[in-house]
SERO-4910 file (N, C-alpha, C, O; in steps of 0.05 Angstrom, whole numbers):
BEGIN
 pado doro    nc1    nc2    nc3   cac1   cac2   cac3    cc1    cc2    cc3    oc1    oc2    oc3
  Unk    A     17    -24      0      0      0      0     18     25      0     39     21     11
  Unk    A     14     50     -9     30     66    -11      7     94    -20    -12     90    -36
  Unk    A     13    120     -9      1    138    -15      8    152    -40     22    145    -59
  Unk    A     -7    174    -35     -2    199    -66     29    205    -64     44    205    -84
  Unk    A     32    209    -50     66    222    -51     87    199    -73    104    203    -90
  Unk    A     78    180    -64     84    156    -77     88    160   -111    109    156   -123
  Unk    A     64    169   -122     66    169   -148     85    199   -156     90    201   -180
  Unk    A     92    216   -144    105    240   -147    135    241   -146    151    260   -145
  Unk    A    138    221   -145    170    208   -127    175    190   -153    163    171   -163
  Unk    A    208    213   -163    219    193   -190    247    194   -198    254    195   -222
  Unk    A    273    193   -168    289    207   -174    310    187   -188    314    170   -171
  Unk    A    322    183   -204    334    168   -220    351    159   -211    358    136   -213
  Unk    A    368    183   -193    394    182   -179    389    157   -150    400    135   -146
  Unk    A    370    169   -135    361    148   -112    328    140   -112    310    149    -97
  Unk    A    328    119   -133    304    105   -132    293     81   -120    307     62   -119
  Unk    A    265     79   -109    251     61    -97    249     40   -111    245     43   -135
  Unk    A    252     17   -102    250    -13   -114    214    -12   -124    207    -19   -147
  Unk    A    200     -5   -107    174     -7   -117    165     13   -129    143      7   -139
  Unk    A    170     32   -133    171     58   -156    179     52   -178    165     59   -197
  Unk    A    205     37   -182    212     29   -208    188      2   -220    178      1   -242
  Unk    A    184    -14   -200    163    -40   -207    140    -31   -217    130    -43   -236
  Unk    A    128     -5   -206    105      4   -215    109     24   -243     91     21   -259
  Unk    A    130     45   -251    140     48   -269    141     38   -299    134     49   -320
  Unk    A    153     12   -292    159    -11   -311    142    -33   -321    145    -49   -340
  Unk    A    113    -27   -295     97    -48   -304     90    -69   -295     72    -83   -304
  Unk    A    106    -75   -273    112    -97   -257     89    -97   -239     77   -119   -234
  Unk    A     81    -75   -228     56    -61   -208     39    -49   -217     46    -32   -233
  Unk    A     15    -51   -214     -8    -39   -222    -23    -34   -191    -18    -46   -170
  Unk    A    -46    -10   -196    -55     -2   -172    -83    -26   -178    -93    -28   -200
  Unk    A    -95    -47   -151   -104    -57   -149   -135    -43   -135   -159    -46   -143
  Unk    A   -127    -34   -121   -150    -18   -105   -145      1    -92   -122      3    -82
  Unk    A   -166     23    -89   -162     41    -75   -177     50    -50   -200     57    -56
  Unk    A   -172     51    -25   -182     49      1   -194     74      5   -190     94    -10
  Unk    A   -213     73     31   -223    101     32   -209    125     54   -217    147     65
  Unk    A   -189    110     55   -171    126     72   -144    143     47   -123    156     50
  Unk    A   -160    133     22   -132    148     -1   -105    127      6    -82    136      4
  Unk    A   -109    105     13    -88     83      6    -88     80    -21   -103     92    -37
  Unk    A    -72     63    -27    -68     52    -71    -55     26    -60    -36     27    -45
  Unk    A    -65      3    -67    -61    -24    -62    -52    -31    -85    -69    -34   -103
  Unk    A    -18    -35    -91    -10    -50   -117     -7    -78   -114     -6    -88    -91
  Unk    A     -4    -95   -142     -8   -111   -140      9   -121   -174     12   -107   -193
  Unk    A     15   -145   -171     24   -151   -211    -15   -152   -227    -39   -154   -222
  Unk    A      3   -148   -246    -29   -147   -267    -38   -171   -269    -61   -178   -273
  Unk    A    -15   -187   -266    -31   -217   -281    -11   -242   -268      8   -235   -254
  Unk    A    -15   -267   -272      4   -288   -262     24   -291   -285     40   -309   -287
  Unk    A     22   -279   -296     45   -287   -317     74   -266   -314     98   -272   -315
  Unk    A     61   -237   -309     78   -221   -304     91   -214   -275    108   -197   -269
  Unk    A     73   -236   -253     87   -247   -230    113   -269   -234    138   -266   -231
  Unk    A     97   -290   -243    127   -305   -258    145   -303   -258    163   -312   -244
  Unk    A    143   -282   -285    167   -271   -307    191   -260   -278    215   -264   -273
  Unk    A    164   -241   -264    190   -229   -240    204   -240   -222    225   -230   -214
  Unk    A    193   -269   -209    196   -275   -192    220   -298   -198    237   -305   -182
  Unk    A    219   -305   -219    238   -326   -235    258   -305   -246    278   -319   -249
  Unk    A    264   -281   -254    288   -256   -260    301   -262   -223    324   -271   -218
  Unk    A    281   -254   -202    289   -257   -183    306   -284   -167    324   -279   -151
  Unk    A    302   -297   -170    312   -320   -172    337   -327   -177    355   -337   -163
  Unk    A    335   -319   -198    364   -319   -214    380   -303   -203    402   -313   -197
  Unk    A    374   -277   -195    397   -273   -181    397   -270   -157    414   -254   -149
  Unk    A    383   -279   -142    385   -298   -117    412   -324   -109    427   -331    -91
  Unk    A    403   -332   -136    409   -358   -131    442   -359   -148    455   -380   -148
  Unk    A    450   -340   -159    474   -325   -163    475   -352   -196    495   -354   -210
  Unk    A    454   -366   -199    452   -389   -223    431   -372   -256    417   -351   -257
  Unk    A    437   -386   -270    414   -380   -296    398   -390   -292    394   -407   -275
  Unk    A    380   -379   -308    361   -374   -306    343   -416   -310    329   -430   -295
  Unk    A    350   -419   -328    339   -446   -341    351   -468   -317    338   -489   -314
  Unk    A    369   -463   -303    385   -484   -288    371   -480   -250    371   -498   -233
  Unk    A    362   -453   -246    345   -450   -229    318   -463   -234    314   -485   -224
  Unk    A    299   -452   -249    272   -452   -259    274   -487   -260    255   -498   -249
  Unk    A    294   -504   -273    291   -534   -271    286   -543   -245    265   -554   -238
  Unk    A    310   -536   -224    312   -541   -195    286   -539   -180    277   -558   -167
  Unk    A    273   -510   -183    253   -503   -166    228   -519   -174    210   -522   -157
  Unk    A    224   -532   -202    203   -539   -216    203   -579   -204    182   -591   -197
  Unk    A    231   -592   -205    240   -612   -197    225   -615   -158    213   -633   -146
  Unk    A    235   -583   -147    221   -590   -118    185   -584   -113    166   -595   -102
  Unk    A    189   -564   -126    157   -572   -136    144   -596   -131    128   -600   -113
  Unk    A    151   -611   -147    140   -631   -162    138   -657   -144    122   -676   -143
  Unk    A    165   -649   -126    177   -675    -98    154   -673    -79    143   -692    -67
  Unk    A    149   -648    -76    131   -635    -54    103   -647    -58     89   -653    -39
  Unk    A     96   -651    -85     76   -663    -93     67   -690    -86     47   -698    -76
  Unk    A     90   -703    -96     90   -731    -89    104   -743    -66    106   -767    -66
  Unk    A    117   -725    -41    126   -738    -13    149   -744    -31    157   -766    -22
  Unk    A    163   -738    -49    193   -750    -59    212   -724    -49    214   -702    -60
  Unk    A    227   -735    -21    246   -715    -11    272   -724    -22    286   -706    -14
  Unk    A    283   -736    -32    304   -745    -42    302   -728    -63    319   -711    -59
  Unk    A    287   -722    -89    282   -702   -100    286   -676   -100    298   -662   -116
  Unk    A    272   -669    -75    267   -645    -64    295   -631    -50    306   -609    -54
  Unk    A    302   -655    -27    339   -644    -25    359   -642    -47    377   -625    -46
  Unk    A    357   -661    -69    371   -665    -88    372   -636   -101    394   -630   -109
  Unk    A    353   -617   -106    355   -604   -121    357   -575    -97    367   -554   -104
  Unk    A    345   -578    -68    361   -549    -56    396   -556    -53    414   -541    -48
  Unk    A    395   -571    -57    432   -575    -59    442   -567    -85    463   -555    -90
  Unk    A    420   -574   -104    442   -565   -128    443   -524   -133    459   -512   -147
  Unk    A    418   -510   -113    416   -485   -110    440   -475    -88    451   -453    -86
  Unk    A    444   -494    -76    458   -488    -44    493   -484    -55    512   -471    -47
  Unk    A    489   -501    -73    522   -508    -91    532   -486   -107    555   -486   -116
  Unk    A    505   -457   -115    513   -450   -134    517   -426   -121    525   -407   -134
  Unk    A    513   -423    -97    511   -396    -70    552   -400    -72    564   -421    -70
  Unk    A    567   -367    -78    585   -366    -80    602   -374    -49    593   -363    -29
  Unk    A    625   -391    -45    634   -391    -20    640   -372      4    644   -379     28
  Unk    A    641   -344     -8    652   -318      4    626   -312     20    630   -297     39
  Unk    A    595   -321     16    575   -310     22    565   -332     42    547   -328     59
  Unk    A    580   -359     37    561   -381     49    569   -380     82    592   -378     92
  Unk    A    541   -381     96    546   -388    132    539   -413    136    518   -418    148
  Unk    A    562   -438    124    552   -461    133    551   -474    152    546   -498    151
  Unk    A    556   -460    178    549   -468    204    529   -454    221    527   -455    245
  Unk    A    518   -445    209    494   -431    214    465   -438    195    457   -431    173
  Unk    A    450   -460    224    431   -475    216    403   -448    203    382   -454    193
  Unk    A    409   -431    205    390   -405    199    385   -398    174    364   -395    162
  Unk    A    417   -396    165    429   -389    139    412   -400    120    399   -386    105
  Unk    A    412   -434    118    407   -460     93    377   -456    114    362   -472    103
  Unk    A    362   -443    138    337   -447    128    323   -422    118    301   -420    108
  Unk    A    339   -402    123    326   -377    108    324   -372     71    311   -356     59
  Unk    A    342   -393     63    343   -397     38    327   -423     25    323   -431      2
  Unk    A    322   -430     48    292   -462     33    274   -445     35    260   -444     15
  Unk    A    267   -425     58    241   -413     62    236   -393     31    219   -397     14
  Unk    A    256   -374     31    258   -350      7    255   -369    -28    240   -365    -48
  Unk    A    271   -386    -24    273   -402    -59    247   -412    -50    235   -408    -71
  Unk    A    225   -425    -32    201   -444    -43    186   -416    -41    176   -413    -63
  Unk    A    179   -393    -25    164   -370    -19    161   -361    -50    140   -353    -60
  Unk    A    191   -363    -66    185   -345    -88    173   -362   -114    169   -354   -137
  Unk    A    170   -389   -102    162   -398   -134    132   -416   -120    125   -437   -128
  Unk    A    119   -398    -96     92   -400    -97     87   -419    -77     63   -419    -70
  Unk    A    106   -439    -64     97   -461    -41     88   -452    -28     91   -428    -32
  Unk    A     68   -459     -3     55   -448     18     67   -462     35     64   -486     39
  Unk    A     84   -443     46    110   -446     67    107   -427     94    105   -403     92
  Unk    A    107   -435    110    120   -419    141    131   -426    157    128   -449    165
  Unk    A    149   -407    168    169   -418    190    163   -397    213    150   -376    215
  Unk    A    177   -414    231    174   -404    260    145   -404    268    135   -384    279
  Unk    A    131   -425    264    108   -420    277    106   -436    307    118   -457    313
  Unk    A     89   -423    322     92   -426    352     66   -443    356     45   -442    344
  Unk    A     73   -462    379     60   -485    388     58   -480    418     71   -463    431
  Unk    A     41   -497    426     41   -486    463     68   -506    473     73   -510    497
  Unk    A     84   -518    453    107   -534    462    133   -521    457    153   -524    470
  Unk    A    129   -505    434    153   -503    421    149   -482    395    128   -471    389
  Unk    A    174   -479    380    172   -474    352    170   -484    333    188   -499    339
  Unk    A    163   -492    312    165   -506    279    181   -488    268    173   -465    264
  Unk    A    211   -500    260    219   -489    237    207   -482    218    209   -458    213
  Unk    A    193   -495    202    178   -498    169    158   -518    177    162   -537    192
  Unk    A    129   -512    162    111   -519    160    103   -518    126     99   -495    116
  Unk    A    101   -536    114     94   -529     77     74   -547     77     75   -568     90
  Unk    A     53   -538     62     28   -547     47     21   -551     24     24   -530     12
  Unk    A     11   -571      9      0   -575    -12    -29   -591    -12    -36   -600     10
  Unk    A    -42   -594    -31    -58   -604    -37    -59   -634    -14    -77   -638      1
  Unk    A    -37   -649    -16    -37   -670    -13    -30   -676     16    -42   -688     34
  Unk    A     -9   -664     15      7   -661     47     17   -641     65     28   -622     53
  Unk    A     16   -640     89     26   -625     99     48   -631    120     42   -644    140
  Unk    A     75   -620    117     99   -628    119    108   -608    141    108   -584    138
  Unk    A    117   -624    167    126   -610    189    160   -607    190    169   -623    173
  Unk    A    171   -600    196    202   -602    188    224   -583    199    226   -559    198
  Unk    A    236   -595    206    254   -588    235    278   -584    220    279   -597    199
  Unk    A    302   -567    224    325   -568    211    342   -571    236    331   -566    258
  Unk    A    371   -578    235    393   -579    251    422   -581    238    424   -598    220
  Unk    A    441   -569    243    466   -568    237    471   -604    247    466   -608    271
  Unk    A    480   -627    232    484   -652    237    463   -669    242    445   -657    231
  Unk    A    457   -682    249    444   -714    253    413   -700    243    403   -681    255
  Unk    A    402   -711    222    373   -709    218    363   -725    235    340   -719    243
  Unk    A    372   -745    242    351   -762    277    347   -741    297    333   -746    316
  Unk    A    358   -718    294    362   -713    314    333   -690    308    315   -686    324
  Unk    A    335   -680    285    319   -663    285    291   -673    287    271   -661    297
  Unk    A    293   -698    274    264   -711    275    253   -725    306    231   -733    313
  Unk    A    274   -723    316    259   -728    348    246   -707    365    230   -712    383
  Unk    A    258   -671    351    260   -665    365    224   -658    360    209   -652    378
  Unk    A    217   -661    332    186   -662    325    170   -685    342    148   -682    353
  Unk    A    179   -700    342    157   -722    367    169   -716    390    152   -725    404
  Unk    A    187   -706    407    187   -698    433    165   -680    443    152   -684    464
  Unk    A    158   -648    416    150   -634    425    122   -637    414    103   -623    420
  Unk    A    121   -650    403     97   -662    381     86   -644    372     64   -634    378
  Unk    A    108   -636    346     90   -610    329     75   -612    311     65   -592    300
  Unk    A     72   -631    305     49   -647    293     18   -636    300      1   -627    284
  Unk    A     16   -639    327    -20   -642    333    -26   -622    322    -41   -631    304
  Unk    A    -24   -589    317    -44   -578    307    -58   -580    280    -74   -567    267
  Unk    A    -41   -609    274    -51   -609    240    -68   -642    236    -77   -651    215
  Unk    A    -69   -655    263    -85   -682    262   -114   -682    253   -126   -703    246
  Unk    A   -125   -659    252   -156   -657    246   -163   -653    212   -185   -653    202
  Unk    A   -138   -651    200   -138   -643    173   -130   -665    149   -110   -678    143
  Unk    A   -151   -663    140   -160   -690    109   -126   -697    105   -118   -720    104
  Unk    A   -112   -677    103    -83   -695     92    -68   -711    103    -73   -722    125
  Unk    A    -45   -716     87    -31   -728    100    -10   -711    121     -3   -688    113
  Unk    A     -1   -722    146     25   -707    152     44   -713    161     43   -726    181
  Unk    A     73   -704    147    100   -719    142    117   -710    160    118   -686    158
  Unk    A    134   -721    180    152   -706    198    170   -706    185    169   -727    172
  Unk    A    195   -690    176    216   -693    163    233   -672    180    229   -649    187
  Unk    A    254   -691    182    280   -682    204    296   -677    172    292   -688    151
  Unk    A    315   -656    178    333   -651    159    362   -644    175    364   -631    196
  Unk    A    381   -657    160    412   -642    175    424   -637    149    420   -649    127
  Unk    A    442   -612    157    458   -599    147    489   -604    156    499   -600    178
  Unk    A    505   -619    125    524   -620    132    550   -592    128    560   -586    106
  Unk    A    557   -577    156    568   -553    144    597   -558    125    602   -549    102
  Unk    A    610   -573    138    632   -578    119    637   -586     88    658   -585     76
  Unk    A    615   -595     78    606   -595     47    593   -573     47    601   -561     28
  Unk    A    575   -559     59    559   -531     55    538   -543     38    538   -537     14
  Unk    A    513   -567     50    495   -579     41    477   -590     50    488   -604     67
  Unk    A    452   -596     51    440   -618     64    449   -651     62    449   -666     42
  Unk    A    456   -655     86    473   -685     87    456   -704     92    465   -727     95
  Unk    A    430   -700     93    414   -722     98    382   -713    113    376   -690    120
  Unk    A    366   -736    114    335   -726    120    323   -747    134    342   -762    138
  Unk    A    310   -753    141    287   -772    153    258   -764    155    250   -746    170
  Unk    A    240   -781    136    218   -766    144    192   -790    147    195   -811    134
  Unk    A    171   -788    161    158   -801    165    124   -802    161    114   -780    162
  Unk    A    112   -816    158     82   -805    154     69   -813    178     72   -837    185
  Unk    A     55   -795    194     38   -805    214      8   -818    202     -9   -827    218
***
């Protein structure tokens, strides 16, 4: 949301990321509130896409065709409970993150970058959600399943216990799908996911 001043604002020298988006096309005004808000928004799903896959790319410091495969590959894992898939291919994004930038001992790092790469190509993803036990790293949804998932620097047993210790599971037992605990470890010394465990209740 953004006011009138908003559209008056065009300085070339120090420009707004969402000034230029709306500029270029990228943003269109969606609605307008009765408080004189302007609600932008993309015009269409195609010209969300287009941006969010430019974004991507250089995110992911990879091309364009070699990302868009990866993200489409976890997609697809997510679909069918195929995590072997689904790690296979945040490793081949995790591989292409230059070494000068990587914090591979920092379990935060490799999950702020599963959350941002599935956020941008549309998964219904959240992290840090709070339980009367605990936290959930990542919580992802689809059609089919819904996937609880713990991360830890080393032993994926470890992460996956720490989901039935605190049983972050229950708030999702009442719901038609399926739901998968999946422990994940991160090996830092390769700068990768070293392994997973996941289970269906």
């Amino acid at each position: 949301m953004v006011g009138h001043a908003f559209f008056d604002k065009f300085d070339i020298e120090d420009i707004d990321i969402v000034s230029l988006m709306f500029q270029s096309g990228y943003l269109t005004i969606k609605n307008i509130d009765k408080f004189g808000g302007f609600w932008l928004d993309f015009p269409n799903k195609e010209v969300e896409k287009s941006f969010f896959a430019q974004l991507m790319e250089a995110y992911s410091y990879n091309r364009l065709s070699g990302t868009t495969q990866a993200t489409q590959y976890i997609i697809r894992g997510l679909y069918n409970n195929d995590w072997d898939t689904i790690l296979k291919n945040l490793n081949v994004l995790f591989a292409s993150i230059p070494y000068q930038i990587f914090e591979a001992d920092k379990e935060f790092y490799y999950h702020s970058i599963i959350h941002t790469v599935l956020s941008l190509v549309g998964v219904d993803i959240h992290s840090e959600l709070q339980t009367s036990t605990g936290r959930i790293d990542t919580v992802i949804k689809n059609e089919k399943f819904i996937y609880v998932v713990e991360f830890k620097i080393g032993e994926a047993a470890q992460a996956l216990q720490q989901i039935k210790d605190k049983e972050y599971h229950k708030p999702f037992m009442n719901d038609d799908r399926e739901v998968v605990l999946v422990g994940v470890g991160f090996n830092a010394e390769k700068k990768e996911i070293g392994g997973y465990l996941a289970e269906k209740l």
